[in-house]
N, C-alpha and C positions, 0 to 999 in steps of 0.2 A: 789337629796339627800340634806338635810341640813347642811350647813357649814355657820365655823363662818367665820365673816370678815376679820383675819387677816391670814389665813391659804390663802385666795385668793387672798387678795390685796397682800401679800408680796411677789407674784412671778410674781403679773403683774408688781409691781413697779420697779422690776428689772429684766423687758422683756419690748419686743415694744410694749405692750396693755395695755390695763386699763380696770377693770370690769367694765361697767354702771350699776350704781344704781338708778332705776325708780321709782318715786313714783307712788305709787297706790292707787288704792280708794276700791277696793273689789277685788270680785272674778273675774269678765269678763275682767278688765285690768290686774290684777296679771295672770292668767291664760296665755293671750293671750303673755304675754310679758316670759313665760317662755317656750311655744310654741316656742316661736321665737327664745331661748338660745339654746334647744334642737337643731331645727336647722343646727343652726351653731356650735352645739358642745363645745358652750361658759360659762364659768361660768356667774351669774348674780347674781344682788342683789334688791330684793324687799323689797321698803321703805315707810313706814309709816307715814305721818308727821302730825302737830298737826291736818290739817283740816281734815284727814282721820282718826282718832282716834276722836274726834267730832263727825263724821256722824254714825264712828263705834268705838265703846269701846276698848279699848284693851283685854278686856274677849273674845270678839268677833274675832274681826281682826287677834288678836295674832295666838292663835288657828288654824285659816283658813291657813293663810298664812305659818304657820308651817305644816299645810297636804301637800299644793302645793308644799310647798319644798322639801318635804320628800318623795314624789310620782315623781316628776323630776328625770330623767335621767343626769343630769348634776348637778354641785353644787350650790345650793340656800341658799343664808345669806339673812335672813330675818330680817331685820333693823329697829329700832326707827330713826327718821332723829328728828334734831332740839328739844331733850329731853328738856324739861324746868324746871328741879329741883329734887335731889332725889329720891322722894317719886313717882313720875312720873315716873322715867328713872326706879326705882324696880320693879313696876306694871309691865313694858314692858316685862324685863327678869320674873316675874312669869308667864306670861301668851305666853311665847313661842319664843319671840324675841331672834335669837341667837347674835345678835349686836345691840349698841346703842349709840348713839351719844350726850352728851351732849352738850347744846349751852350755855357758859356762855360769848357771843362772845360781851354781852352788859354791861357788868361790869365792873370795872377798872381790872386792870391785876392780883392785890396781891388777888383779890376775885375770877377771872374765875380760877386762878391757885390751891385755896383752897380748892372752890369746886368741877372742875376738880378731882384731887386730890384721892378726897376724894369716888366719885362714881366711880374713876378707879378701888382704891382697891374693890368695893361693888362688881364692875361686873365682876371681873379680879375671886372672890371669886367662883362665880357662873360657871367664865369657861367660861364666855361671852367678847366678845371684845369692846374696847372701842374708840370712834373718838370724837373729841373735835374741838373747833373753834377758831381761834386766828386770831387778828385784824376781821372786820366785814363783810360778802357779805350781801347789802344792796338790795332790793326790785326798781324793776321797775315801781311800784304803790308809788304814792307819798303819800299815805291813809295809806301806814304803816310805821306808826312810828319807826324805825328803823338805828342806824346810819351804815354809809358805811366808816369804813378805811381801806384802804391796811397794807395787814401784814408788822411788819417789820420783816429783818432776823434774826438779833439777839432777838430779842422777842420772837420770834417764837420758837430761839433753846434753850433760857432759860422757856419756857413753856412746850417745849417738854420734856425735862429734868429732871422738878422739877414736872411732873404730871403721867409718867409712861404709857400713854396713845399708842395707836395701831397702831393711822391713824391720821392726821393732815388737818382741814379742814381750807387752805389759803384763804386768799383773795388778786387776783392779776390781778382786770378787769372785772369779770363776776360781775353780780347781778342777782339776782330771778327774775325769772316771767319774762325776756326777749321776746318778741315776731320774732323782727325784729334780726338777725344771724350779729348784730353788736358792739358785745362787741371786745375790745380792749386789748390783753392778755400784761404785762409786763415780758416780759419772762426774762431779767436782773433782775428783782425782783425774780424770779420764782427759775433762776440761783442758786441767790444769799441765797434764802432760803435753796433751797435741798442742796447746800455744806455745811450747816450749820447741817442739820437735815438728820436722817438714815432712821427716820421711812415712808412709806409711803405718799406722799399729796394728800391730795381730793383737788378736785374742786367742787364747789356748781354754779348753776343756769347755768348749759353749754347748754342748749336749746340755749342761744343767742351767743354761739361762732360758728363764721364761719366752714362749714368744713374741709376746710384745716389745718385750725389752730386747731382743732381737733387734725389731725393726725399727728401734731406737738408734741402736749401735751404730749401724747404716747411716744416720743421719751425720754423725760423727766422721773425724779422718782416720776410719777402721776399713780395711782396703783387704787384709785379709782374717778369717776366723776357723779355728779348727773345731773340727766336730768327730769323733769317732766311738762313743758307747753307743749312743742314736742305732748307728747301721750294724753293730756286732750285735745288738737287740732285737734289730728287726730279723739280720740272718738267724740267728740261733732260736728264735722262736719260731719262725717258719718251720726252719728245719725239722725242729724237732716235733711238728704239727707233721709234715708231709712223713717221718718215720711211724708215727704214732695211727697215721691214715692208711698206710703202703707198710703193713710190717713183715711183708714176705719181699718186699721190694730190696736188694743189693747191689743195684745200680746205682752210684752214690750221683751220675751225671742226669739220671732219670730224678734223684731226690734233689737237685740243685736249682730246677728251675724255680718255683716256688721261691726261694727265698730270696735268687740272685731279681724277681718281682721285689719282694718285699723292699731289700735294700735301694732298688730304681725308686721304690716312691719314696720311702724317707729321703732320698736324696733329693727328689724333687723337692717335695717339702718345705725342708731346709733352705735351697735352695729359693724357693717364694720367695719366704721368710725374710732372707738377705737382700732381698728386692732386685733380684736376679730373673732373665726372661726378654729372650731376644735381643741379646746385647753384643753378641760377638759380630 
């Protein structure tokens, strides 16, 4: 069933779980990754971000991922992750995204707050939820230009505030694209944020948080967490296992099953992990 973000994240953020929100690339990892909420009887959130709007338009992607949600037996928010401007973050909401995240995480503060702002009322209009990013989660590829500051708390509650927005995506340790399960959480910062702010916190790039410290975060008012090197790791290794096994094989829907496997269990996984399991 299709649900928006803020119906889901506000009762994990004040429970011991967190939804995972996975980005995806199409249908074989969307698919397998809602396979996997099924399940475990878990809500989840399939996310779009700029490289998979690239490969697939949002006419396209939008659409798809709004049947898979709506054909799911559990609740499916289908997400814009990293929106980069208006006219952007509209497309998503016409073309089926029931949430959307704008990133004005690279701006000075008086401009991410205005524009914030300003596509909360847009999306709020629509009946769509909204997440925003304050201080920066910065890239483990040093090719993306990119800055990385940890949120502060008071910033954080005067952005929350003055933006009206759903979900709050901190920075407090993680960065993107992590490979190695070695980021460093500041959970006094983390503290210090949620006493300040009601609404929900994301975490962005939790592939590289250990798992224990996973199921710490859960303890905390973290309601949503994105995960997406995890499942493009487990696809691409399969893949390239089921090519390397079948090399007269040129049925690419014959070499998909394998992996769109692989990616249902890291999704489970993760999923554990977040203390997620028979919850919807």
């Amino acid at each position: 069933m299709l649900a928006d973000l803020r119906t889901i994240v506000d009762k994990a953020a004040a429970s011991a779980y967190a939804v995972a929100a996975f980005n995806v690339f199409g249908y074989e990892d969307a698919y397998a990754v809602v396979q996997g909420a099924e399940q475990l009887g878990s809500p989840v959130i399939l996310a779009a971000n700029l490289n998979a709007i690239q490969h697939m338009p949002a006419p396209v992607i939008g659409p798809l991922l709004k049947c898979i949600a709506e054909r799911a037996s559990v609740p499916v928010c289908v997400h814009l992750d990293h929106g980069k401007d208006f006219d952007y973050v509209m497309q998503a909401i016409k073309y089926g995204f029931s949430s959307v995240m704008f990133d004005g995480s690279q701006l000075p503060f008086e401009d991410n707050v205005q524009q914030t702002r300003e596509i909360a009322k847009a999306a709020h209009a629509f009946g769509v939820s909204i997440e925003a990013e304050i201080g920066s989660v910065g890239y483990s590829d040093p090719a993306v230009n990119m800055k990385h500051q940890l949120s502060d708390p008071v910033e954080t509650a005067s952005f929350v505030e003055q933006t009206g927005v759903d979900a709050v995506a901190v920075s407090v340790g993680t960065v993107h694209r992590m490979e190695a399960q070695s980021a460093a959480i500041d959970f006094a910062r983390l503290e210090a944020i949620q006493s300040k702010v009601s609404i929900p916190l994301v975490i962005h790039g939790a592939t590289g948080v250990p798992d224990e410290v996973l199921g710490k975060l859960v303890t905390m008012r973290v309601g949503k967490v994105n995960i997406g090197t995890a499942l493009r790791r487990a696809f691409g290794r399969s893949l390239r296992e089921e090519m390397e096994r079948r090399p007269d094989e040129f049925d690419r829907i014959m070499l998909f099953q394998a992996p769109m496997d692989s990616v249902k269990e890291a999704a489970i996984q993760k999923m554990r992990l977040l203390g997620c399991g028979r919850l919807s």
